[in-house]
Each structure stands twice: as structure tokens, then as C-alpha cells.
BAMARVO-752665 format. One record per residue (C-alpha): x, y, z. Coordinates in steps of 0.001 Angstrom, whole numbers, plus 500000, padded with zeros to 6 digits. Example, Ala and Ser with C-alpha at 12.3 -4.5 7.8 and 13.67 -1.06 7.14 Angstrom:
BEGIN
512300495500507800 513670498940507140 
END
This chain:
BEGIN
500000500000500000 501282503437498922 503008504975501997 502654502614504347 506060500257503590 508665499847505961 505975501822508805 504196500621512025 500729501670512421 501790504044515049 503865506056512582 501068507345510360 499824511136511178 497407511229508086 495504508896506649 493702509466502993 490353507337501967 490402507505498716 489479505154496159 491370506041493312 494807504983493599 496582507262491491 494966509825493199 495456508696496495 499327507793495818 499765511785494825 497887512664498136 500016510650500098 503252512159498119 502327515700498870 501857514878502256 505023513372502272 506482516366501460 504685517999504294 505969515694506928 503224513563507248 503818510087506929 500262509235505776 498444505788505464 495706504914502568 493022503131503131 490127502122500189 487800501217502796 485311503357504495 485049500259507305 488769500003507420 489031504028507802 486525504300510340 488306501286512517 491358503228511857 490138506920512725 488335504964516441 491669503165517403 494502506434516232 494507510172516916 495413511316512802 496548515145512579 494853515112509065 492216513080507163 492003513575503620 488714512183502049 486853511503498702 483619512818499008 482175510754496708 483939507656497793 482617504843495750 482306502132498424 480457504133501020 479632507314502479 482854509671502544 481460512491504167 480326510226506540 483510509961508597 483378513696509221 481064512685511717 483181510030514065 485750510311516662 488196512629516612 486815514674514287 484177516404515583 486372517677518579 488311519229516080 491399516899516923 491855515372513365 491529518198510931 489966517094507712 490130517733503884 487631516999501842 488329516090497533 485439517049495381 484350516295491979 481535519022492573 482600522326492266 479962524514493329 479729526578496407 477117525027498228 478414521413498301 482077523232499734 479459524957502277 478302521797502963 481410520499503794 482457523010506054 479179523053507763 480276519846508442 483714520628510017 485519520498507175 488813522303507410 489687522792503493 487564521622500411 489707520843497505 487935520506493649 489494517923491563 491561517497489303 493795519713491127 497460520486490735 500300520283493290 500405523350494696 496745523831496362 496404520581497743 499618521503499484 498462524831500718 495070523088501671 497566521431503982 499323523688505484 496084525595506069 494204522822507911 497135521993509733 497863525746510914 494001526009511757 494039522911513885 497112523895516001 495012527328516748 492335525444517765 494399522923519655 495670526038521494 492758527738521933 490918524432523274 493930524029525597 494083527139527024 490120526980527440 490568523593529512 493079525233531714 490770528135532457 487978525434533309 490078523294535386 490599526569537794 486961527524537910 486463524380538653 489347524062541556 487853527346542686 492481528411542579 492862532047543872 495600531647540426 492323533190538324 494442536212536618 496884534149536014 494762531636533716 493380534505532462 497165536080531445 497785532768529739 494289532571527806 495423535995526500 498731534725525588 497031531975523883 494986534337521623 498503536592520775 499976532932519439 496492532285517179 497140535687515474 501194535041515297 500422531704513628 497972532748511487 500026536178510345 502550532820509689 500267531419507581 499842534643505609 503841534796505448 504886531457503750 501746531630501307 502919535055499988 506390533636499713 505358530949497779 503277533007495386 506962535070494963 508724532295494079 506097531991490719 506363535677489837 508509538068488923 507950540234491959 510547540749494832 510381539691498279 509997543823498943 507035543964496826 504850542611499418 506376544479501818 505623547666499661 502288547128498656 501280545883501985 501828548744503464 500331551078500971 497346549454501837 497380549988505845 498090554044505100 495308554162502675 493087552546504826 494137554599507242 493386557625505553 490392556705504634 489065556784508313 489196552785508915 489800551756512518 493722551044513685 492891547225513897 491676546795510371 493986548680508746 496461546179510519 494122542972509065 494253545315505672 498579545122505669 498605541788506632 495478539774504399 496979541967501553 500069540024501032 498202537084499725 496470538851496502 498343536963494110 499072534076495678 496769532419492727 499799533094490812 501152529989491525 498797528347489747 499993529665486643 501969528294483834 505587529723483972 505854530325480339 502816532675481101 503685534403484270 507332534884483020 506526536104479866 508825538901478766 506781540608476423 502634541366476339 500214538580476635 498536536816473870 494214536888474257 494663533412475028 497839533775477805 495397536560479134 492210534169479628 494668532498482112 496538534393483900 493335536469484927 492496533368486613 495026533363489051 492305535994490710 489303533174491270 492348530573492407 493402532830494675 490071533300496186 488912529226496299 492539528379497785 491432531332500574 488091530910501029 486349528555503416 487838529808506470 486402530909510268 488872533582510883 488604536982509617 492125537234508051 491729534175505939 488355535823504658 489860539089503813 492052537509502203 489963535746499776 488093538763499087 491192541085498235 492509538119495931 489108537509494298 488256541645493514 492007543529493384 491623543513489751 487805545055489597 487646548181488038 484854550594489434 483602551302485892 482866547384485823 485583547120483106 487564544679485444 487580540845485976 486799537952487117 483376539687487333 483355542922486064 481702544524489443 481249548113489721 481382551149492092 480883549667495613 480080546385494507 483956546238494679 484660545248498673 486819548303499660 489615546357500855 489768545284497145 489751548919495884 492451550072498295 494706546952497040 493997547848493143 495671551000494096 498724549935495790 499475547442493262 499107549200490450 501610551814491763 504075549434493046 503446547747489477 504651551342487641 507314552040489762 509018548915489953 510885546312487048 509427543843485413 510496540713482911 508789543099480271 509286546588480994 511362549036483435 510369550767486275 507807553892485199 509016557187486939 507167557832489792 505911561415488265 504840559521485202 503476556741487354 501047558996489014 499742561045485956 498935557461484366 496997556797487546 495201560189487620 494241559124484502 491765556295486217 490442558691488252 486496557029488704 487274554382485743 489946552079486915 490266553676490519 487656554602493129 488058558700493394 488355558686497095 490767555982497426 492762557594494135 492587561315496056 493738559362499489 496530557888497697 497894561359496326 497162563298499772 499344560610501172 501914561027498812 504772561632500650 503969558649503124 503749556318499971 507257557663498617 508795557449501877 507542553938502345 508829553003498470 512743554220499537 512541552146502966 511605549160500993 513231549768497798 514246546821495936 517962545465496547 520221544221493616 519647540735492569 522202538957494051 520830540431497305 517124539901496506 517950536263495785 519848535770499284 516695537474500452 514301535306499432 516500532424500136 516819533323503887 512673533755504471 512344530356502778 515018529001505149 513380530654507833 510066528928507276 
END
């Protein structure tokens, strides 16, 4: 069985029920390559044995599993305490079945056929949502425990369900961190791209009147807006010259990837997220895609982000042009003043002008060499 040689049964940390083998060998590859030694199993019996007598950090299942009820097993031990996170393959597409599924408790919902790289950062998201849980569950048994011994130690169970809640946002700013590096490491963009744009977002939002903690979730759900990129064909993304109509159908997917490889999740950052990926590229005059929404239609963390990228797009090299001047940069933008822009946002972002500049020489891009060793060092980080 694919996995499972050379391993006791106390090894395994995932187990996949799937009954297609060649697409349950690839599952149990990528998790491989995750660091979970994972076990397959074409039995729903054999799988539901297995998920009563094991604790699994991750179950991987075929909805439509041909010898039984997949979505069935969502409902047994260790899953429903939120102890084995689970990730459901689909045939099915549409919305309502994934709602279904994460009605469910359903930690990621993956359509097939899928490539490589979002079944892996299904993964990494299901695992990174069950260790917050795991931590917040913890920290809520602790607090019980002392109401329960009636301990005079009740501020200090309190201190440590607060430090609890700082480590769920660390992790999941984490999260945000590795995804946006992996989207950089399909594009052309720099590692200080990100870092850019990011923050052209949290001064926009903040001049815009926004409160200090959501411009904060702005910066951070922000970095992700292309991580759909990664999705992309290289010989499209790298492309050193325009786009062909057909190369353009394409790569203006990367938006709606973006936003099913983000959406799904409980926590507010994930969400955000999925909606800045899904709408950055919406153009207020409804000239924009995926789907040509208009005026506020457009979320308005999604208008603040078509700003900031298309100025850190101008200003900065690419495989197909150089770097616009910034005083040329800005007259093009004027330009889109209530067509490609929203006014306000447009008028915030030239009030704020000197911020932005000031922000685009602290994080100016470094030399290749250097940008390389760069990236290099957050991926060795991670």
C-alpha cells in the first residue's frame, strides 16, 4: 500500500480514503512532502476502525467515495472535537456542496483534478488552523480546570488565555507569510514587493478613516492577493513581452484561484484575504475581471489593494518593461480617476503622497544577488 512500507501503524499522522489509487498515491506524496507520513486506506470500514483506534493530525477524504459514504467519517471520533483536521476532495465544484462540507467541520475543500500546489496549501492551512484550535481548546481547559478548583491563580489563567489568543494571530500572520512567499517564488515580483504594497494598503486605509485594527488585518490579508499566481503556467507568468488573448484568459484566473485556495475559512484574516485576491483587479467602471463589478460592489479592501498594486506595478521592474518614473506613474493613475480607481481611494493615495514615497525608499528593491539571498533566507526561515 502506497506509503505505508517499511511503517508501524503508530507512525502514520494522516491517513487518505480515497478510492482512486493514482489519486490517492499523489495525496500521500504531497503529504510526504509535508511531513506527514500518511496511510491509505480504500475502505470506508477500514478508515473508520482506523480513525476509532489512532489520533490522525489530518484526514484527507473523497467525498464521493465509491464504496460508502465519505462524508460520513466527518462525523466520528476525533473529528468532531476538532482533533483530526479534515480535507475533503470534490468532483463538485459549486459553492454550496464546499458549504456543505464546512458546515460539516471540514477544514479545506479541495475541487478535483487539482494540481500540486493547492492541495499543498490546503495542507498547510488545515494543519495551521488545527494547532490554533488545539491552542485555543487548551488554554480553554486550563481556564475550566481553575473555575472548577475554585484556585485564587484566576488572573493568572486569564494572562495565559490571553497569551494563547497573541499565538492564534502570530500563527495565522505565519500562515499569511509562507503563502505570499510561495506566490513570489512563481512571479517576477521581489520579496519587497509585498512588503511595499502591503503597506500602501494599511496608510490608505488609514486615511480613509478605517479603525487602527483593520487597517492592521488590511497590511497583513493583503500580502496574499496573488498568491493564485502559483497556479499559473511559467511560460505565462514569466513572459517577457505582452500577453497573447489566450495567455490573458489564464493568467486572469490566478484571481478566482486565489480566492477558492482562501476561502472557506472561520477567521477573519483568511476571509479578507479571499476577498482582496478575488476583487484587486475590479475596476469601478465594471471594466475589470473575474466579474466585472462596479462602484461599491467592489469590497473596499479590494479597491484600496487595486491601488497599491498598480503603483508598486509602475514604479518597479518587470520581465517586460522598466520601472515607470514615479511622476509619470502617478499622471497614468490620475488618469483612472472614477474608471479604473475609486476617486476617494485615488485622492487618498495622492494626499498621502509623501507617506507612499517614503515607504517606496525604505523598501526599495535590493540588487539581485541580494534579493535572491533574500528570498533564500525567508524560505530558510520557514
Amino acid at each position: 500500500m502506497s506509503g505505508s512500507r517499511g511503517r508501524s501503524e503508530g507512525d502514520f499522522r494522516a491517513l487518505v480514503v480515497e478510492d482512486d489509487l493514482t489519486i490517492g498515491t499523489a495525496v500521500i506524496d504531497q503529504l510526504a512532502e509535508s511531513g506527514l507520513p500518511a496511510r491509505l486506506s480504500h475502505s470506508i470500514e477500514e478508515a473508520r476502525a482506523l480513525l476509532a483506534a489512532k489520533d490522525f493530525e489530518l484526514l484527507v477524504v473523497d467525498a464521493e467515495f465509491s464504496g460508502g459514504d465519505g462524508m460520513g467519517l466527518l462525523m466520528d471520533a476525533g473529528v468532531t472535537d476538532r482533533s483530526t483536521a479534515v480535507i475533503v476532495l470534490s468532483t463538485d465544484g459549486d459553492a454550496k456542496a464546499a458549504s456543505r462540507a464546512f458546515d460539516r467541520g471540514a477544514f479545506g475543500y479541495v475541487v478535483k483534478p487539482f494540481v500540486a500546489a493547492e492541495l499543498a496549501i490546503a495542507i498547510l492551512a488545515a494543519r495551521k488552523r488545527r494547532e490554533n484550535e488545539m491552542l485555543q481548546k487548551n488554554a480553554l481547559a486550563r481556564l475550566e480546570e481553575m473555575v472548577r478548583a475554585r484556585s485564587g491563580d484566576a488572573w493568572n489563567y486569564v494572562y495565559q488565555l490571553e497569551q494563547a489568543e497573541r499565538e492564534l494571530k502570530s500563527l495565522q500572520e505565519e500562515t499569511i507569510r509562507r503563502l505570499s512567499i510561495a506566490a513570489e517564488f512563481r512571479d517576477d515580483e521581489t520579496p519587497r514587493h509585498i512588503e511595499r504594497m502591503t503597506r500602501y494598503c494599511a496608510l490608505l486605509a488609514e486615511r480613509l478613516g478605517e479603525a487602527p485594527e483593520r487597517c492592521e488585518l488590511i497590511r497583513t490579508a493583503s500580502a496574499l492577493h496573488d498568491v493564485g499566481k502559483i497556479a499559473i503556467p511559467d511560460q505565462i507568468l514569466m513572459k517577457p513581452g505582452p500577453l497573447d488573448e489566450d495567455e490573458w484568459h489564464v493568467m486572469k484566473r490566478h484571481c478566482v484561484i486565489g480566492h477558492r485556495i482562501l476561502s472557506g475559512s472561520t477567521t477573519g484574516l483568511l476571509s479578507l484575504a479571499a476577498e482582496i485576491a478575488l476583487t484587486h483587479h475590479e475596476r469601478v467602471d465594471g471594466n475589470g475581471y473575474p466579474n466585472g463589478l462596479r462602484g461599491d460592489e467592489i469590497p473596499l479592501a479590494g479597491r484600496i489593494a487595486a491601488v497599491a498594486d498598480v503603483f508598486d506595478a509602475l514604479t518597479s521592474d518587470k520581465v517586460y518593461r522598466k520601472a515607470l518614473p514615479i511622476s509619470q506613474a502617478v499622471e497614468i493613475m490620475k488618469e483612472g480617476r472614477g474608471t479604473q480607481f475609486d476617486s476617494d481611494i485615488l485622492d487618498a493615495f495622492l494626499a498621502e503622497r509623501a507617506r507612499i514615497l517614503g515607504i517606496k525608499e525604505r523598501y526599495a528593491d535590493l540588487p539581485h544577488r541580494e534579493e535572491a539571498n533574500e528570498l533564500s533566507a525567508l524560505v530558510a526561515e520557514g
